[in-house]
C-alpha positions, 0 to 999 in steps of 0.5 A: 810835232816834227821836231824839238831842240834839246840843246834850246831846251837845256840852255834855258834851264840853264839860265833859270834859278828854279832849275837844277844846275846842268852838271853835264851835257853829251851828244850820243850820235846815231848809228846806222843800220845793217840789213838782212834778207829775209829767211826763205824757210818762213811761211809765204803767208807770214812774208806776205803779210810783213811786206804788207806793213812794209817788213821786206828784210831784217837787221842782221841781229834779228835774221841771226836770231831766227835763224838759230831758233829756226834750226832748233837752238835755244838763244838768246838775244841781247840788244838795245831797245826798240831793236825788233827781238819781238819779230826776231822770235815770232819769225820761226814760232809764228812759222813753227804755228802755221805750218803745222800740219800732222800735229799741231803747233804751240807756242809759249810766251812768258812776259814779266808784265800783264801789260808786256804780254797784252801788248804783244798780243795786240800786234799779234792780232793786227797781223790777222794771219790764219790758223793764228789762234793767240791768247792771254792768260793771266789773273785778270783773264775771266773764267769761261775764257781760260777754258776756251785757251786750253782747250784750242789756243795755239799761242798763249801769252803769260806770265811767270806768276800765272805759270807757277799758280795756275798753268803748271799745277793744273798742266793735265789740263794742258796736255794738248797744248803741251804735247804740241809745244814748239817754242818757249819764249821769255822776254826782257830776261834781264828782269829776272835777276836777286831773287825774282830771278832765282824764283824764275830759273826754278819755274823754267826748270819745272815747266821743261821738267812738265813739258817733257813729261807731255813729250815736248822738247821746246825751243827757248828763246830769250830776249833781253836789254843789253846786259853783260854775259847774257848768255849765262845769265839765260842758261842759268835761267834755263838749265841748259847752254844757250846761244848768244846775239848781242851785236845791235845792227838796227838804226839809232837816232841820236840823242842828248844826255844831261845830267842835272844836279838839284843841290842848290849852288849856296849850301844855305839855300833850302833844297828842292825835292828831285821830285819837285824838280821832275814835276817841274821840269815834265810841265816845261816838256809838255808846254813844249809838245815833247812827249816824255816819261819820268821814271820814278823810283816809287809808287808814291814818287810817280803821283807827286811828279803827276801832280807837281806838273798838272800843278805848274801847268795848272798856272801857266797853261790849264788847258794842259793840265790833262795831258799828264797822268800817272801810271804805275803797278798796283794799279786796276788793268782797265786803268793801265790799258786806258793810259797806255791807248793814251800814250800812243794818240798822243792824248796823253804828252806827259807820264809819271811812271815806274819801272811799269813802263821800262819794258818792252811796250810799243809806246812810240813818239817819246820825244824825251826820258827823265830818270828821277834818281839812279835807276838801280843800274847801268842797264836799265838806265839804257831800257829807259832812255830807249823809250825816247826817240823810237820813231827816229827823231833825236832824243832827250835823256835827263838825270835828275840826281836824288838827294843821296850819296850815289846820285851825287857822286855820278852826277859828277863823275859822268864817266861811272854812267856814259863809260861804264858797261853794263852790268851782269844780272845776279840770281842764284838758282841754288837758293835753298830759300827759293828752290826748297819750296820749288821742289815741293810744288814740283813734286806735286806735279809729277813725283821726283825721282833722282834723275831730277837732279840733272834738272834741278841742280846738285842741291835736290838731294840734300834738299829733299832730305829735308823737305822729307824730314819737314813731312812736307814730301813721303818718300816711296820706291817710285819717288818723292811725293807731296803729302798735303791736300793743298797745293804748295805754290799756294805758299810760293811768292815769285816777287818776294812780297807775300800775299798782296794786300788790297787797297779798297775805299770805304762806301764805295767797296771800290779796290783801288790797287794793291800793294805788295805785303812785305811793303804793307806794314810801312806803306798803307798802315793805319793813318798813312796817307796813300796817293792815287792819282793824284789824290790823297787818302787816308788809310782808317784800317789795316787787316793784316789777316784779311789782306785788305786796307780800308781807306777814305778820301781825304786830303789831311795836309800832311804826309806820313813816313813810317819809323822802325827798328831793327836788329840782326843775328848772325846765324853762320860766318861764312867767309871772312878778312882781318885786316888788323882792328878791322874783321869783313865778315860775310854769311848768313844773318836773321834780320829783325824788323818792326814798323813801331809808329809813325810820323806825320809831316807838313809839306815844309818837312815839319813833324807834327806828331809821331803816333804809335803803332802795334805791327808784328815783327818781321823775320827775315833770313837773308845774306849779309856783309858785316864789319867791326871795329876795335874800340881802342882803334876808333878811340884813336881815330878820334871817335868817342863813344859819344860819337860812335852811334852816329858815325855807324849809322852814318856809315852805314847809310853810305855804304848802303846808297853806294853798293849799286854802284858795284852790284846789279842792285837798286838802293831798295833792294839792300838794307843795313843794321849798325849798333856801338855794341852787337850781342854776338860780336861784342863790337861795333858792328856795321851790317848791310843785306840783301833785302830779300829771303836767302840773298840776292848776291849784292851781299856777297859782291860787296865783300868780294870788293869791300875796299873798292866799296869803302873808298868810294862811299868815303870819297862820297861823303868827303865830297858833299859840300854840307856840314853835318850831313844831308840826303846827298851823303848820309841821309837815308829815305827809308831810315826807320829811325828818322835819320837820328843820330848822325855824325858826318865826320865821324863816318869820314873817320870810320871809314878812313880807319877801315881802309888804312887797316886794309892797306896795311895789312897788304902791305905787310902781307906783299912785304912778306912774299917771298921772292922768286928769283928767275 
């Protein structure tokens, strides 16, 4: 295919009652590009070999770039996607390997994705240059060849993971390719941000605190999507002030951005799932020989658009019925590598996919991007879109909005997406949570001394205080030392799940994937129904001890969804605001929660059981931002105790599918607990948190804008067309209590309270400003 017509394709779904409803449709132009020679420091070699695949010059980002990197600056490069940051840095490092001479030159690159760091390697290979010699090393490299690695590969290609558990608790392994270590490369930085991110910063710190003790001095270069203040994002990464190149000067093709909403134009009329919607709507591109990816939010969202499509094509044209598959994490890697090799021949026109396809792969030839539901933030809205339109052709990117307060509010207010800028990534390397075990693993790798703190942060001191008083670290005249036989990364998970969980098919032994253990519990718990590609089973057993799902083929004719409850502590108040009978709160809580049974469904959304299950409670100590209320002020707001249980919890859904809207978060990545009566406050009480150990900052965005936050979430809800509340205003997917009870108008009225409480109260403190005469 040379070339397709968005705006035909649009048209016709316009004219369709199957279809959602086209709320917005903008022409995003194409820009032109600003060239730049050639550096003449890099080897003739490399040259040569770039002008053989027709690389004569650079855009000027990537000569900037290289050229900082070349002179030994750390940088950072923050443009668009399908930009080249890869040649921006490979240029000196790549010269850096070549040209050594007296002592041998290495090179690090740290992907956040196996699939990231193999591809990479693939080009790197296909420039076939001399003296080159590159490797992956991560968890799926075989033992014999790892040993080779160390010994005599000068460009190693893995992950934050493999550098925490294997690389730097084993680095007298790696003195050599330490010793000779030039350059330092992280890319799609703007990944690493909540706790990941802080997990990172601390690995970053112990591997530069590692290197120097191998007398290396590595150059850091960072790529990343287009972000705000990528600069400090990547020195708090890092440790140390980094260099910024963010002015984009390659080519961009033009591209078509719709933005689709699903709620049906008669509010009797039943609602499609977003996910129905996609499936659908992915069949329609693939007839149409547009090559497309659909985004979606789940590992189980991405197998129902799959197979919604190969469904509707099934009907209208078989034979394209294989065209379409679906790709995701927790899958095997000689599956993952199949489908990417797929993607590239044009095998493959339609993928389902997570956030596992966001990143940088080299997958050319997409024609057009669906996002099922708001991706989390305005950034990765854009990483997606880039994926379409990489090989010059104008582009499609579709919005599909979810069935929940946020999506509907910005399919309506297309501004708060195509105007807005974007975010900042949030990490906070102070994170006891985080950088307490961090100096303990890197205790165990070279004792810490007080000079440490200059690499670490002014929290090591009070930290090793503690980890001394756990008997966790001895401390010694010459230092702190680890006192265990085991290694204490053992106990580090850098993505904040635990120890995965395997997905294996009884009689055959077969693992089918994996699933993170902090999602175990309501994902892959007896009785659940698990999807892979496209087919369904059934989980027989789930051993918590061993870290192992048992599950069976089968297709039962129904879904399962997980119910819990919950309940939280405030363990210390760290700031709050009264406003009248209205107290924001912000601090540190203990969030309990525990998957109690579950609920089995029909595809029409009927419940047809709802079974028990003994799962342990879970602890979680996080951050979090908590309101209450007066009962006398409610009461006169019309709010009875009757009421007062679902207009909280109908609040509380809100405010929760709204925060992303002001913090660099996703949905999935807060929670939120809301009682008539909390033990400690002795109030209703509103909670939401950050749904990871130790905060991730969403939390505290949250407070610092409570008012804006509020009004939003009010405006949301008043906005939504339905009577008693629907999943584009109150409902919640993930509500562990079965969206029970809630009260729409009640919520309105909670809400409308706490603003006017705030309002007045500034009003009453600007009346009582004294006034400066000049």
């Amino acid at each position: 295919m040379t070339s397709f017509d968005p705006t035909a394709l649009l048209d016709a779904w316009a004219a369709s009652t199957r279809r959602p409803t086209v709320a917005h449709v903008r022409r995003l132009p194409a820009r032109a590009c600003r060239r730049a020679a050639m550096p003449a420091w890099v080897d003739p070699r490399l040259t040569q070999v770039l002008a053989d695949q027709g690389i004569t010059s650079l855009w000027q980002h990537q000569q900037q770039a290289a050229a900082l990197l070349h002179d030994g600056q750390h940088c950072v490069l923050a443009t668009g996607t399908a930009s080249g940051k890869s040649l921006a840095f490979w240029l000196p490092a790549l010269d850096a390997v070549m040209r050594g001479q007296l002592r041998e030159a290495t090179v690090l690159y740290i992907a956040p994705t196996k699939a990231l760091a193999a591809d990479q390697l693939a080009h790197l290979e296909a420039l076939g240059l001399p003296g080159v010699r590159a490797a992956v090393y991560d968890g799926d490299t075989p033992t014999d060849e790892r040993a080779w690695i160390r010994r005599h590969a000068n460009v190693v290609l893995t992950n934050p993971d493999m550098l925490h558990h294997a690389i730097l608790p084993g680095h007298a392994h790696w003195s050599r390719f330490l010793r000779g270590l030039a350059y330092l490369i992280v890319d799609e930085c703007h990944t690493y941000r909540g706790v990941f991110g802080s997990h990172v910063a601390a690995v970053l710190r112990r591997f530069n605190r590692v290197a120097a003790h191998h007398r290396a001095e590595p150059v850091a270069a960072f790529a990343s999507a287009t972000v705000a203040s990528p600069g400090a994002h990547a020195s708090r990464l890092l440790g140390a002030p980094v260099a910024v190149v963010d002015q984009d000067a390659s080519p961009r093709p033009g591209m078509t951005v719709a933005l689709l909403d699903t709620a049906p134009e008669d509010p009797d009329q039943t609602r499609r799932s977003t996910l129905t919607h996609c499936g659908e709507l992915l069949a329609d591109l693939v007839q149409a020989d547009v090559q497309t990816a659909v985004f979606a939010r789940s590992r189980l969202g991405v197998e129902v658009v799959a197979e919604t499509a190969r469904e509707a094509l099934a009907q209208h044209r078989p034979q394209d019925a294989n065209r379409v598959a679906a790709y995701r994490g927790g899958y095997l890697p000689e599956e993952r590598r199949v489908l990417e090799a797929d993607l590239r021949s044009g095998k493959l026109t339609g993928l389902a996919t997570t956030s596992a396809l966001e990143l940088g792969i080299d997958i050319s030839g997409l024609d057009a991007v669906i996002l099922a539901g708001w991706p989390g933030t305005v950034a990765s809205l854009w990483q997606r879109a880039g994926r379409a339109g990489r090989t010059g052709r104008d582009s499609l990117l579709l919005f599909v909005a979810d069935e929940n307060p946020l999506d509907t509010y910005l399919v309506h207010h297309p501004a708060a997406i195509l105007e807005r800028p974007v975010e900042a990534p949030v990490l906070d390397p102070d994170n006891p949570h985080v950088l307490g075990p961090h100096l303990a693993a890197a205790a165990a790798e070279i004792p810490l001394t007080r000079a440490d703190e200059a690499v670490f942060g002014p929290s090591t001191m009070p930290l090793l205080e503690v980890l001394t008083a756990q008997g966790l670290l001895r401390r010694r005249p010459t230092g702190w030392y680890w006192t265990r036989q085991e290694r204490p990364t053992e106990h580090i998970w850098l993505r904040g799940g635990g120890a995965l969980v395997r997905i294996v098919e009884e009689g055959t032994g077969r693992v089918l994937g994996t699933v993170d253990g902090a999602r175990a519990d309501a994902s892959v718990h007896t009785g659940a129904v698990y999807l892979h590609q496209g087919r369904s089973h059934v989980v027989t057993h789930l051993d918590l001890e061993d870290h192992v799902a048992h599950v069976v083929v089968e297709d039962p004719g129904w879904s399962t969804q997980a119910r819990a409850t919950s309940a939280f502590d405030p363990l210390e108040e760290q700031q709050h605001l009264s406003y009248g009978p209205v107290t924001i709160s912000y601090g540190t809580v203990a969030v309990r929660s525990q998957v109690t049974s579950f609920l089995r469904r029909l595809p029409s959304g009927e419940v047809i059981g709802n079974h028990p299950l003994d799962l342990p409670e879970r602890v979680l100590n996080t951050t979090g931002v908590w309101w209450t209320i007066l009962p006398e002020a409610l009461e006169a707001a019309g709010i009875d105790q009757g009421s007062l249980p679902g207009a909280l919890h109908a609040a509380e859904h809100a405010a929760i599918g709204m925060l992303p809207l002001l913090a660099s978060a996703d949905r999935w990545d807060i929670g939120g607990v809301s009682t008539p009566c909390h033990p400690r406050t002795a109030l209703p009480t509103i909670l939401v948190y950050d749904g990871h150990p130790g905060g991730a900052g969403f939390a505290r965005r949250g407070f610092e804008e409570a008012t804006a936050w509020l009004a939003s979430t009010c405006a949301a809800i008043q906005a939504c067309p339905c009577e008693a509340g629907c999943p584009s205003c109150v409902h919640s997917p993930k509500c562990g209590n079965g969206n029970e009870p809630l009260d729409k108008a009640g919520a309105v009225a909670l809400l409308k309270l706490v603003l006017a409480s705030v309002a007045a109260e500034s009003d009453q403190s600007a009346a009582r400003m004294p006034v400066l005469s000049r």
